[in-house]
C-alpha positions, 0 to 999 in steps of 0.5 A: 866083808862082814855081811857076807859072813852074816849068814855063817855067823847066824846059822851058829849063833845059838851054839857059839853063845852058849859056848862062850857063856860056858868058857866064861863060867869055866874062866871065872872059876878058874880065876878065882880060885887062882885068886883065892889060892895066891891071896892066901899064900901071900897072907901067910907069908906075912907077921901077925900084925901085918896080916890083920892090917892088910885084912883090914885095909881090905875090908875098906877097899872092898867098902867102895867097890861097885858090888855083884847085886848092883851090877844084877841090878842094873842088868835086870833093868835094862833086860826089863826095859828091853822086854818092855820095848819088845812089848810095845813093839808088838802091843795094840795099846795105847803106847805101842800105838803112839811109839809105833807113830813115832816110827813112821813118822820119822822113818817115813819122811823124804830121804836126807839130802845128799850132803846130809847123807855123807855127812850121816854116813861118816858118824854112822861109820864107827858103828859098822861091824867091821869098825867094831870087829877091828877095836875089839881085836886091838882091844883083846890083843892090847889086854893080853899082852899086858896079861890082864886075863879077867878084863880080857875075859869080860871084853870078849864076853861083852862084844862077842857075847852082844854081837851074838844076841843081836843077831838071835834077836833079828832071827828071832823078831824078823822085823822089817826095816822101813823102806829106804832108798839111798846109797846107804842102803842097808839090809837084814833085819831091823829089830833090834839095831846093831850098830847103837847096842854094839856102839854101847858096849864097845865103846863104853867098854873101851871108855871103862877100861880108861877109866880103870887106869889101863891108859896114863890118864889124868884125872882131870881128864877122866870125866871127859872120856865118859862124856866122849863114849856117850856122845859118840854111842849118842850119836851112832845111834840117832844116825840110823834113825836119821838115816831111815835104816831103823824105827826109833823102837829098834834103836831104842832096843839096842841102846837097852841090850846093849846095857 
């Protein structure tokens, strides 16, 4: 289903991207500026003293918080990773030699067995677009409902805003995936591997949204919800390796697009 729209989806996908980042900018500045306007109402239907406290415990609040420059930190590193993987890809050096014989040589082996095939297929599942479309739509629809526009935004932003590129970058490299003969046969291009970055963001997503405290959740059981995502991404992504329907650089990359 979800491949018969691929050829739609890639003939638009420069637009449809640009578009999105757009309705992002427009959305975010509308959102603050409703923030800004009803923080200040509030703020001035309190007392004097009331009003330094709140500021105040505002101050400690935001002390803590995970700040913009950290979170453009951490997206430059993984866009220099992804650089750095695309360079080694496509360089005559030393290390592309040597990761480009790490690619052969795992997706050069004889093909899984039969048991080890379904057995593949069924942790590679999660990762299929379809799998992914469908939690994203639940997703979306469980946040609107609860009228969390913001955290709506950034989900759309983030799956949809991933899936696009992807499908930019498989244009854009054209990379061939290695020759692969079994009833898991995949096809469209290999770099960079859709099924780890969209495996990432869903569902690291999905666990930070847990962890925000949109699920009755205990504590003590939050830890277990990031090392589940993990395991789970860790997973999707070495079944297309183990599958031979991707080179470990693809997959690799994805993982890195995906942060």
């Amino acid at each position: 289903m979800m491949s018969a729209l691929y050829p739609l989806i890639d003939q638009h996908a420069g637009g449809l991207l640009l578009a999105l980042m757009l309705a992002a900018a427009a959305g975010l500045w509308l959102h603050r500026r409703h923030a800004r306007t009803d923080a200040l109402a509030g703020l001035l239907r309190l007392g004097p003293g009331a009003r330094t406290r709140h500021l105040r415990g505002l101050g400690r609040r935001g002390a803590g918080r995970l700040r913009l420059p950290h979170l453009a930190a951490a997206g430059t590193a993984a866009f220099a990773g992804f650089l750095l993987m695309v360079w080694l890809v496509h360089s005559p050096s030393p290390p592309g030699l040597l990761l480009a014989a790490w690619d052969l040589r795992l997706a050069g082996g004889p093909p899984p067995p039969a048991w080890a095939l379904t057995a593949l297929g069924a942790v590679t599942f999660p990762g299929n677009a379809a799998v992914m479309a469908t939690v994203g739509v639940l997703v979306l629809a469980t946040l609107l409902v609860r009228r969390e526009w913001l955290l709506a935004g950034a989900w759309t932003i983030g799956t949809v805003g991933n899936g696009l590129c992807v499908r930019i970058l498989k244009l854009l490299f054209a990379r061939a995936r290695p020759v692969h003969d079994h009833a898991l046969a995949e096809y469209g291009y290999s770099f960079p591997s859709g099924h780890a970055a969209g495996a990432l963001v869903v569902y690291g997503l999905l666990a930070w949204l847990v962890l925000l405290g949109l699920a009755d959740l205990p504590g003590r059981r939050r830890p277990a919800v990031a090392a589940a995502a993990a395991v789970l991404v860790a997973c999707v992504a070495t079944s297309r390796v183990l599958l031979q329907v991707h080179y470990l650089s693809d997959v690799l990359a994805g993982l890195l697009l995906g942060l």
